[in-house]
C-alpha positions as CSV (number, residue, x, y, z in Angstrom):
1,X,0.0,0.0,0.0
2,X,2.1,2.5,-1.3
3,X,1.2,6.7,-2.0
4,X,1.7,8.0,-5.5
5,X,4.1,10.5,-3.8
6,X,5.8,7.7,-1.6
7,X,4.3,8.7,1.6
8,X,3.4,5.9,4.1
9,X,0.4,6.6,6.1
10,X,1.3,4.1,8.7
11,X,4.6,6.4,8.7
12,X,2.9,9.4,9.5
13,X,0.8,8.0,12.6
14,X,3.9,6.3,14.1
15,X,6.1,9.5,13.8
16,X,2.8,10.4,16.0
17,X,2.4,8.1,18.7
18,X,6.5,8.4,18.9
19,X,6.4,12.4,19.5
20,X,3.3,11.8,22.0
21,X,5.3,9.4,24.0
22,X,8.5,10.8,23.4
23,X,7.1,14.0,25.3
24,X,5.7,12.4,28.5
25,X,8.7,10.5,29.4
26,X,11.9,11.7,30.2
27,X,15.6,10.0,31.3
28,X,16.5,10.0,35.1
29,X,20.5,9.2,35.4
30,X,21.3,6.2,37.3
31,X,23.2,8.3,40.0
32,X,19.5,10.4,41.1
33,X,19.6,10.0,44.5
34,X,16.3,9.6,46.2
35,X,15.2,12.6,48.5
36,X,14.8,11.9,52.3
37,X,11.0,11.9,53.3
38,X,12.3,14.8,55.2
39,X,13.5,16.5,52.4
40,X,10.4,15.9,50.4
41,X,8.3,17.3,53.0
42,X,10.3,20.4,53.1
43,X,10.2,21.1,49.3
44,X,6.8,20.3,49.5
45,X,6.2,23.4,52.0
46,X,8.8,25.2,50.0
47,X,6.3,24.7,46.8
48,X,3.0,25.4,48.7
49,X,4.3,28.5,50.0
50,X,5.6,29.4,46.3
51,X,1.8,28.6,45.1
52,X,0.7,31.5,47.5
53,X,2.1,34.5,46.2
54,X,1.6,33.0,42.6
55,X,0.3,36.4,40.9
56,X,1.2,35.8,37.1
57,X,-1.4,37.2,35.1
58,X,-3.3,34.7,32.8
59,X,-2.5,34.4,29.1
60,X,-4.4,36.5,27.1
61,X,-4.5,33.8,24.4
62,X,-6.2,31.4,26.7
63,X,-9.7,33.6,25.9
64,X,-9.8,34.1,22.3
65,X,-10.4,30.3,20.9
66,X,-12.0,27.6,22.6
67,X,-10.0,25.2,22.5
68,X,-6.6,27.3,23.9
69,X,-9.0,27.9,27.1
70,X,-10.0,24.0,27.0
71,X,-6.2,23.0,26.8
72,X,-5.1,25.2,30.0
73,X,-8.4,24.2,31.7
74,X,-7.9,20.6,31.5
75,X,-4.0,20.8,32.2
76,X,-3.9,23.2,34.9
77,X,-5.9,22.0,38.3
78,X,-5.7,25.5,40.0
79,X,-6.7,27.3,36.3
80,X,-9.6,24.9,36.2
81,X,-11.1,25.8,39.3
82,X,-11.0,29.3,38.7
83,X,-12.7,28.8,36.0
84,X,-15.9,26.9,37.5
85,X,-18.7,29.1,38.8
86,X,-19.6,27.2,42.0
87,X,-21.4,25.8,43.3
88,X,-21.9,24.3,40.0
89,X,-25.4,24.0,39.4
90,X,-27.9,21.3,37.3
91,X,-29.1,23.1,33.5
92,X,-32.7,21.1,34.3
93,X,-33.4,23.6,36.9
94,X,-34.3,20.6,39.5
95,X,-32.0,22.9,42.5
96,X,-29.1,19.8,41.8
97,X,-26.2,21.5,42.3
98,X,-22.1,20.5,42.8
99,X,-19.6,22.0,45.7
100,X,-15.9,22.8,44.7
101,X,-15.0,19.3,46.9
102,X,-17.3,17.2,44.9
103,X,-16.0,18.8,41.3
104,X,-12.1,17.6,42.6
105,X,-13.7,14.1,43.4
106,X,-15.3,14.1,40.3
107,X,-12.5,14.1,38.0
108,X,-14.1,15.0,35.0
109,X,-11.6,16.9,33.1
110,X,-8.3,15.1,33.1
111,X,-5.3,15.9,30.7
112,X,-5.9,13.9,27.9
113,X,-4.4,13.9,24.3
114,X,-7.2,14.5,21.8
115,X,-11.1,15.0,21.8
116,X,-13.8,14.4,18.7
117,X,-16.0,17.1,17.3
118,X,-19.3,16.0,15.0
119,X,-19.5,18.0,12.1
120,X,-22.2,17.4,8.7
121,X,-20.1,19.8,6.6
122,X,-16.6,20.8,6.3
123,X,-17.9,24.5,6.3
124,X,-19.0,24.2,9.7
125,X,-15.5,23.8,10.7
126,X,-14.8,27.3,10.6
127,X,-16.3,27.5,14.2
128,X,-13.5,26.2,15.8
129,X,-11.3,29.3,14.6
130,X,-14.2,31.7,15.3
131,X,-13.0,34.2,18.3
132,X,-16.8,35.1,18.3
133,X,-18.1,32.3,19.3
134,X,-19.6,32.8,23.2
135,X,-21.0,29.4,24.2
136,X,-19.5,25.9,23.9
137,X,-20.7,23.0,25.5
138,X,-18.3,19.4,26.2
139,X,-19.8,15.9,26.3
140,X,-18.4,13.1,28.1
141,X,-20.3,9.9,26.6
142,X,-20.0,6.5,28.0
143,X,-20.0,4.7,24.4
144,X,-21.0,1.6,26.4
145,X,-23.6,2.5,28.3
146,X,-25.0,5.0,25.8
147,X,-24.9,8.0,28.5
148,X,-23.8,11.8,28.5
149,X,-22.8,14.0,30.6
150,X,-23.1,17.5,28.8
151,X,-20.7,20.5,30.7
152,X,-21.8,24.6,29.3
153,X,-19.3,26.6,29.3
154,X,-20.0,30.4,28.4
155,X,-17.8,33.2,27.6
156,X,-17.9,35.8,30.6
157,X,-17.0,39.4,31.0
158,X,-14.1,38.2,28.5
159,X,-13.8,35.1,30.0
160,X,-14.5,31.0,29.7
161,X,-16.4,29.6,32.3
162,X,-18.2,26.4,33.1
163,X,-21.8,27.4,34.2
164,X,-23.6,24.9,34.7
165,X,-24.1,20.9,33.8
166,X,-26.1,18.2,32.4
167,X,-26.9,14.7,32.6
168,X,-28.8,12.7,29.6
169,X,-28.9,9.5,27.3
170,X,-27.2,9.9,24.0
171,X,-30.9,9.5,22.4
172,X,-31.4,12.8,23.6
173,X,-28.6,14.4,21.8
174,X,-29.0,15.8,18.3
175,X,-25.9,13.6,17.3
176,X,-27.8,10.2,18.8
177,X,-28.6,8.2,16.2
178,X,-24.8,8.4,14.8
179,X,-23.4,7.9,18.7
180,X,-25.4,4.7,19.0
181,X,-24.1,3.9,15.3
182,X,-20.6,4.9,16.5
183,X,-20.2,2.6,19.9
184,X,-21.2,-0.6,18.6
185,X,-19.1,0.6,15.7
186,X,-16.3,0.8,17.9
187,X,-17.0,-1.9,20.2
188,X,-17.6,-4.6,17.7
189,X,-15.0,-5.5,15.1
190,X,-17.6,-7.6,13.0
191,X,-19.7,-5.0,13.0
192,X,-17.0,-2.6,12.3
193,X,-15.4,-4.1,8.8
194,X,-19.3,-4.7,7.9
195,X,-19.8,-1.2,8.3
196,X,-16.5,0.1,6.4
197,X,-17.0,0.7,2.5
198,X,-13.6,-1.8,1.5
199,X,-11.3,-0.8,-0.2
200,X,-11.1,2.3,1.6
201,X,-10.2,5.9,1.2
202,X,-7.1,7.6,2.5
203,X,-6.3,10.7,2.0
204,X,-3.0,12.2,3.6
205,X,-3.3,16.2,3.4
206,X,0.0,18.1,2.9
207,X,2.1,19.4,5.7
208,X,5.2,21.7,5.7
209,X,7.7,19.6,4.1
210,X,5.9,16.3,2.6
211,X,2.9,16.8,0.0
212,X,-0.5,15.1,0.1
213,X,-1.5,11.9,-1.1
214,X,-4.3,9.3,-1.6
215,X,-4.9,5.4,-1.6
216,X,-7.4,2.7,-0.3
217,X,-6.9,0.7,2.4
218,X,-8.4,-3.1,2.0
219,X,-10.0,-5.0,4.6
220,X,-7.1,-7.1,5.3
221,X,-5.1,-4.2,6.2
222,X,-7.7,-2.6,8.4
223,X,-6.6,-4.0,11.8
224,X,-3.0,-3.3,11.7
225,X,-4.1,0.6,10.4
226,X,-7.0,0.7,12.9
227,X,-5.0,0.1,15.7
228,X,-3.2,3.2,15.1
229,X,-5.8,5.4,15.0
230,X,-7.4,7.4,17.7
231,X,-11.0,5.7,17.6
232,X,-12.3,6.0,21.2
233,X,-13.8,2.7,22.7
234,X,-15.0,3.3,25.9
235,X,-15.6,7.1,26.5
236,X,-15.3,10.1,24.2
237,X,-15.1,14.1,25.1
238,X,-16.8,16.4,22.2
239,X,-16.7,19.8,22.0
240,X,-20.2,21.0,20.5
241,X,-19.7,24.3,19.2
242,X,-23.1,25.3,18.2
243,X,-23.0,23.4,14.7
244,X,-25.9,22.4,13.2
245,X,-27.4,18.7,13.1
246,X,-29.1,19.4,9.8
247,X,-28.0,16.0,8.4
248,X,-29.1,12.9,9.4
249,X,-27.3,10.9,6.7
250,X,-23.3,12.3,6.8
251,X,-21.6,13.0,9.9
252,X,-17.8,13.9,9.8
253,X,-16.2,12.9,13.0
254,X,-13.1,14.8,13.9
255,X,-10.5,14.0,16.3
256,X,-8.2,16.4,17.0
257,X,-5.4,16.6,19.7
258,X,-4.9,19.5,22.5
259,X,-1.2,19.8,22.5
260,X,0.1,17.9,19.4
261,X,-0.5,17.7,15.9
262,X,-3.3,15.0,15.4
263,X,-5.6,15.7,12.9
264,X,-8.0,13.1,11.6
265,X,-11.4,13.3,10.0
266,X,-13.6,9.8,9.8
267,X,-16.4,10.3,7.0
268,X,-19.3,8.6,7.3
269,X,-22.2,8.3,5.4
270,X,-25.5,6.4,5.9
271,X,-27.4,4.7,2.7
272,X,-30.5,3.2,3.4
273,X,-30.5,3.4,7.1
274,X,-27.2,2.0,7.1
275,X,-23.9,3.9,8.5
276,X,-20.7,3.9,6.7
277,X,-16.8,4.6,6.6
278,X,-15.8,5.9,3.3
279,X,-12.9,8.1,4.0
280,X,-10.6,9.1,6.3
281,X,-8.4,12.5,6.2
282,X,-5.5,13.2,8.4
């Protein structure tokens, strides 16, 4: 499976996975020598204290797109809660509501290295570069058990916050008959080469120094490719930026990563009540 221009796709996503890695783990000589418990404690007061008088203004970046503020909020656990209007309250207006303590136990928004967006046109990707845009909201879906939690976040006085929170079935959503499509998709390999359109597309887009390419993928080389690719199993975070649902037969799923290159877009279309791969763009 070769590109008319000689680039390797399978190339291209190692190089990725190697620079992801690469960047979380570093070398520790042989000679470190382990701090006393003593020690530790006392650089841990040292630190606290630092933590204290911690005045640096934010970045003025981390305001203008989305997904800048989404990157320091999900990497930065003191950022984060600044940036949570608690007690965080329920968007069904029931009086359910969540304390600062609860939020930390929670968990919900961990570093993590790329989330999906749902999009029915390519136009509608102009959103995510749109310093305009005032309201975003950020699902968390259980692929396997088919529920959503649905976090609003709204732009104010200048500045992202999370206001307030929601808790539904993926039926609900106006992406739900393609997320019950997608987790069985991604849960079942028999179900999965079923639903790919063989041989498949891929199309490599051009970066700074290689050019872009295109070739199909066959069924026997699926697994080894697939297993490369960022296709969320269990849980998924998307980023809803107020894009319409007008389709209910194409549905362009995005994944995109928060402090790396990745770039892939899975296009599906669906043909007689039926879903389908047909492309895929990174």
């Amino acid at each position: 499976m070769i590109f008319s221009n000689s680039k390797n796709p399978f190339l291209c996503l190692l190089l990725t996975v190697v620079v992801l890695l690469s960047s979380c783990h570093g070398s520790t000589p042989d000679t470190e020598q382990v701090p006393t418990d003593s020690v530790l404690e006392a650089e841990e007061e040292f630190v606290d204290s630092l933590m204290l008088y911690d005045d640096e203004p934010e970045p003025e970046t981390a305001d203008m797109l989305f997904a800048d503020f989404f990157y320091a909020f999900t990497t930065d656990s003191r950022y984060q809660l600044q940036r949570v209007s608690f007690p965080l309250t329920s968007a069904k207006g029931d009086g359910e509501s969540m304390t600062q303590a609860e939020w930390k136990e929670r968990g919900a928004f961990e570093p993590q290295e790329f989330y999906a967006v749902i999009y029915d046109r390519e136009t509608d990707m102009a959103a995510q570069n749109d310093t305009s845009v005032h309201a975003v909201a950020v699902d968390h879906i259980n692929l396997l058990q088919q529920t959503m939690d649905r976090y609003h976040f709204q732009r104010v006085q200048g500045k992202w916050m999370l206001t307030d929170y929601d808790a539904k079935s993926i039926t609900h959503s106006p992406q739900g008959s393609f997320l019950e499509f997608y987790s069985q998709f991604a849960n079942d390999t028999l179900f999965q080469r079923q639903s790919i359109d063989f041989p498949l597309r891929l199309v490599s887009e051009a970066g700074d120094e290689e050019e872009g390419g295109e070739t199909e993928l066959t069924e026997e080389e699926w697994p080894e490719f697939r297993d490369q690719m960022p296709l969320p199993t269990s849980t998924m975070t998307a980023i809803d930026y107020g894009q319409a649902a007008l389709s209910e037969n194409r549905k362009i799923l995005l994944m995109e990563g928060l402090s790396n290159s990745l770039f892939v877009k899975y296009k599906f279309d669906r043909t007689d009540g039926r879903w389908q791969l047909y492309e895929i763009d990174f």
